[in-house]
C-alpha positions as CSV (number, residue, x, y, z in Angstrom):
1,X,26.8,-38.4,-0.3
2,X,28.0,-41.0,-3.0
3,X,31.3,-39.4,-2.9
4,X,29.9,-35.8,-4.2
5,X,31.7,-32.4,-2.6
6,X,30.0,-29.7,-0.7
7,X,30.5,-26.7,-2.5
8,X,32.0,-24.4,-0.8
9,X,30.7,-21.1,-2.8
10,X,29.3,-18.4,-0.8
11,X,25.7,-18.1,-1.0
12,X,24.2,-15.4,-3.5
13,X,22.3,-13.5,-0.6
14,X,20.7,-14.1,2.6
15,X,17.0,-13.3,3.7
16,X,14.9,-14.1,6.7
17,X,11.0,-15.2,7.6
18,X,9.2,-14.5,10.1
19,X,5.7,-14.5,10.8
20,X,2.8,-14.5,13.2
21,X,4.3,-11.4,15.3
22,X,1.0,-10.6,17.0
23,X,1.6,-7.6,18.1
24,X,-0.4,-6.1,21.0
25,X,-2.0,-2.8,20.7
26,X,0.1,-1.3,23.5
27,X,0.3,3.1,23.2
28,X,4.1,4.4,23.5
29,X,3.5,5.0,27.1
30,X,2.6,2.0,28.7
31,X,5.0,-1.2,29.5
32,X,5.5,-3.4,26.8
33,X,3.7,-7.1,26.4
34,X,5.5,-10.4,26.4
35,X,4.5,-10.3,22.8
36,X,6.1,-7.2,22.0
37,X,8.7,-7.5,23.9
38,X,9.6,-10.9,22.0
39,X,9.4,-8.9,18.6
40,X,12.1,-6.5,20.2
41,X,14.5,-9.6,20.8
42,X,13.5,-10.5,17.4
43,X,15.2,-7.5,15.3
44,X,17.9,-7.4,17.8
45,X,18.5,-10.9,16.2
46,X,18.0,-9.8,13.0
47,X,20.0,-6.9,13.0
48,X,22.7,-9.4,14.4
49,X,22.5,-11.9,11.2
50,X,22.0,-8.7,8.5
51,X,20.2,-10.6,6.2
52,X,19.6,-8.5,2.8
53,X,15.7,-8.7,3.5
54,X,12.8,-9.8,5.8
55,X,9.8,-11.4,4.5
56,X,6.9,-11.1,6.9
57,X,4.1,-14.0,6.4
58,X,1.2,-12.8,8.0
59,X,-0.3,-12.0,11.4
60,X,1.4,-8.8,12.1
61,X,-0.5,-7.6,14.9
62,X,-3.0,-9.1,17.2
63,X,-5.8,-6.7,17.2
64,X,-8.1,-7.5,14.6
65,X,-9.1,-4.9,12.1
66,X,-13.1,-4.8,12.9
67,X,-11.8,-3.5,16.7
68,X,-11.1,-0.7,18.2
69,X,-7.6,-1.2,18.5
70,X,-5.9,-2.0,15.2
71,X,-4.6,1.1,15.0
72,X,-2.8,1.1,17.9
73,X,-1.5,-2.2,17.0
74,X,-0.4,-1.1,13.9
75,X,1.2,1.9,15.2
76,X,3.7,-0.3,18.0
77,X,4.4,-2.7,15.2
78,X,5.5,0.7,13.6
79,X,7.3,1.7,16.2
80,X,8.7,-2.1,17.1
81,X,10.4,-2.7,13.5
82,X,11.6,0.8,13.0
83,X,15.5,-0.1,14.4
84,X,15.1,-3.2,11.8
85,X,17.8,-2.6,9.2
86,X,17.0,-4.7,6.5
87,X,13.6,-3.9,4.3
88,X,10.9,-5.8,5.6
89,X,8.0,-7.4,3.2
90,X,4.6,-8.8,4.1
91,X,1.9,-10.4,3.4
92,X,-1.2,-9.8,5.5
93,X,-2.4,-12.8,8.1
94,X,-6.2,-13.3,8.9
95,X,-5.5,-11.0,12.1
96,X,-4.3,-8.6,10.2
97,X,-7.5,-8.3,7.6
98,X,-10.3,-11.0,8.6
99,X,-10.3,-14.6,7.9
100,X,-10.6,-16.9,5.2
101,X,-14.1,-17.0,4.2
102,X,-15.9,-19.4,6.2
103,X,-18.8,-19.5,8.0
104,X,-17.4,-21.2,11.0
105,X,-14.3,-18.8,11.1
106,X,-14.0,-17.3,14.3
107,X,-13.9,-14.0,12.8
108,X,-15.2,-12.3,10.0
109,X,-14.0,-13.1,6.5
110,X,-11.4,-10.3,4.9
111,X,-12.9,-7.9,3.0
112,X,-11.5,-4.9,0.4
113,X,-11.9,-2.1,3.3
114,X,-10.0,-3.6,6.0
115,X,-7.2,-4.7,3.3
116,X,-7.0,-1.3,2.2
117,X,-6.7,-0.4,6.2
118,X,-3.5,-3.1,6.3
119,X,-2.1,-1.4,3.4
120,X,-1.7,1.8,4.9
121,X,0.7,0.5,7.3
122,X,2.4,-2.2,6.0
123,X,2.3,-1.7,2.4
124,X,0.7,-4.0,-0.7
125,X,-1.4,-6.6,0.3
126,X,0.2,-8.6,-3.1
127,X,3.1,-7.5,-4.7
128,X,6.3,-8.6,-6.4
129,X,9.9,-7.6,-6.5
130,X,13.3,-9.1,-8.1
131,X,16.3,-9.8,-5.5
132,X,19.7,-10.8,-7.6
133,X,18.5,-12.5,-9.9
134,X,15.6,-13.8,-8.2
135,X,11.6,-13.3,-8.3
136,X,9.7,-12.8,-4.7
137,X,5.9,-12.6,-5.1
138,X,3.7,-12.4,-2.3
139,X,-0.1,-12.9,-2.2
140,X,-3.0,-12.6,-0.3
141,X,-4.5,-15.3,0.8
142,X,-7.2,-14.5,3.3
143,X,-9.3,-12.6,0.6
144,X,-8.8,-15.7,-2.3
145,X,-12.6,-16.9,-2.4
146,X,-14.5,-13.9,-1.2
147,X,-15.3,-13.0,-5.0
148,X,-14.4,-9.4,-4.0
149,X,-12.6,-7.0,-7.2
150,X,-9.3,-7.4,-5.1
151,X,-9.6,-10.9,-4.9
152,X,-10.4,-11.3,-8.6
153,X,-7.7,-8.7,-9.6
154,X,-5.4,-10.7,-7.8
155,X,-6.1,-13.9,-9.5
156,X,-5.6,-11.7,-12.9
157,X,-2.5,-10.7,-11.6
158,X,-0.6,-13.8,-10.2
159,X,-1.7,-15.5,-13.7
160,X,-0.1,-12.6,-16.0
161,X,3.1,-12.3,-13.2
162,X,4.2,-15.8,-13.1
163,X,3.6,-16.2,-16.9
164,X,5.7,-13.1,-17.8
165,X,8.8,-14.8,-15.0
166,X,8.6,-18.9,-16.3
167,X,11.9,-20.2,-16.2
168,X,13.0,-18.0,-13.9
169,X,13.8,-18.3,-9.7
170,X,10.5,-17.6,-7.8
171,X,9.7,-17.7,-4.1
172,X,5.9,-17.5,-3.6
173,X,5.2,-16.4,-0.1
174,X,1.3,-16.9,1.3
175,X,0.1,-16.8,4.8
176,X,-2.4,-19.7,4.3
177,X,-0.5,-22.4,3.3
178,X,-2.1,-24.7,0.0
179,X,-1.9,-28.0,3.0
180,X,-0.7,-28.9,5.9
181,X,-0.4,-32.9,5.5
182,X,-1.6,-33.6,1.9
183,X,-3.6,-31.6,-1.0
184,X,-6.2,-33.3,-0.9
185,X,-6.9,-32.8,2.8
186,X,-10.2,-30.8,4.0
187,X,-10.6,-27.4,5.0
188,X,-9.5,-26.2,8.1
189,X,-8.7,-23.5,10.4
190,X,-5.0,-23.4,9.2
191,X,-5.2,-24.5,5.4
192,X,-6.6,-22.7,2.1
193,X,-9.8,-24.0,1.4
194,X,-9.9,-27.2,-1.0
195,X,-11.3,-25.0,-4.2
196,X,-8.6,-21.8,-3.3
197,X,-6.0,-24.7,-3.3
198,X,-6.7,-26.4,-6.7
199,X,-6.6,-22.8,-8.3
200,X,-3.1,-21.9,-6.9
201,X,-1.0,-25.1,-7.1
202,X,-2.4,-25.7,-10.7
203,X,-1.6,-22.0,-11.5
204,X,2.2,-22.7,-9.5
């Protein structure tokens, strides 16, 4: 464009996204779902591309953690990703630990005790790590408003992390997103609520 070059330097790395997996709670010994069976084509295709990481946004499995089957969600999303051969990071979804907190929410808001049930499988529900230079941080977003310690602990923490890294790279990965449209849009089913929103994009 305006008689600028393309560069033609390799790029520093490569990583992937992917998100709302939904993985069905099937045991070991029964046929797979069309859901997990897409999640199968989905490392095959990853493992094709070798990206140096995965980052997971949320909605990992479909079972929801106040059920009776989470576990056996968890476990085939286990046993699903294990040929993956890059790293995987997530984030948890509101399927994976309860929604945002809203009364109108089809399911119950997240809460400290089915995060800490997320975690055992799939690791921190926030966390950061540095990649060649650059700064990944991940947080989650179903629990912002609900006043719990974990949600107030995060709030301490995303402050103090992305004070100690200004000036540097940073990808910020969420399942909520801030908007969909515009930031000053209402709440809805698929946005962070108007008062979660003005917290995070001031503190980003």
């Amino acid at each position: 464009f305006g008689g600028s070059t393309v560069s033609t330097n390799p790029p520093l790395y490569t990583f992937a996204v992917i998100a709302d997996s939904h993985i069905d709670p099937v045991p070991a010994a029964e046929p797979a779902s069309r859901s997990n069976l897409r999640n199968a084509a989905v490392v095959e295709m990853l493992n094709e591309l070798a990206p140096d990481f995965v980052i997971h946004c949320g909605d990992i499995v479909h079972a929801p953690p106040f059920g009776p089957y989470f576990h056996v969600a968890a476990e085939a999303s286990k046993r699903l990703y294990r040929s993956l051969q890059a790293r995987i990071f997530s984030t948890p979804g509101n399927q994976d630990i309860g929604d945002k907190p809203l009364h109108w929410m089809p399911a119950p808001a997240a809460t400290m005790e089915w995060t800490a049930l997320y975690e055992q499988y799939f690791g921190p529900s926030y966390q950061a790590f540095e990649h060649k230079g650059c700064q990944f941080l991940f947080v989650n977003s179903p629990i912002m408003g609900t006043s719990s310690a974990l949600d107030l602990a995060q709030r301490d923490w995303l402050a103090s992390t992305l004070a100690r890294l200004e000036g540097q790279r940073i990808f910020l990965t969420t399942h909520y997103p801030p908007y969909l449209l515009d930031d000053t849009e209402p709440s809805s089913y698929d946005n962070l609520d108007p008062a979660q929103r003005e917290w995070l994009l001031a503190l980003i």
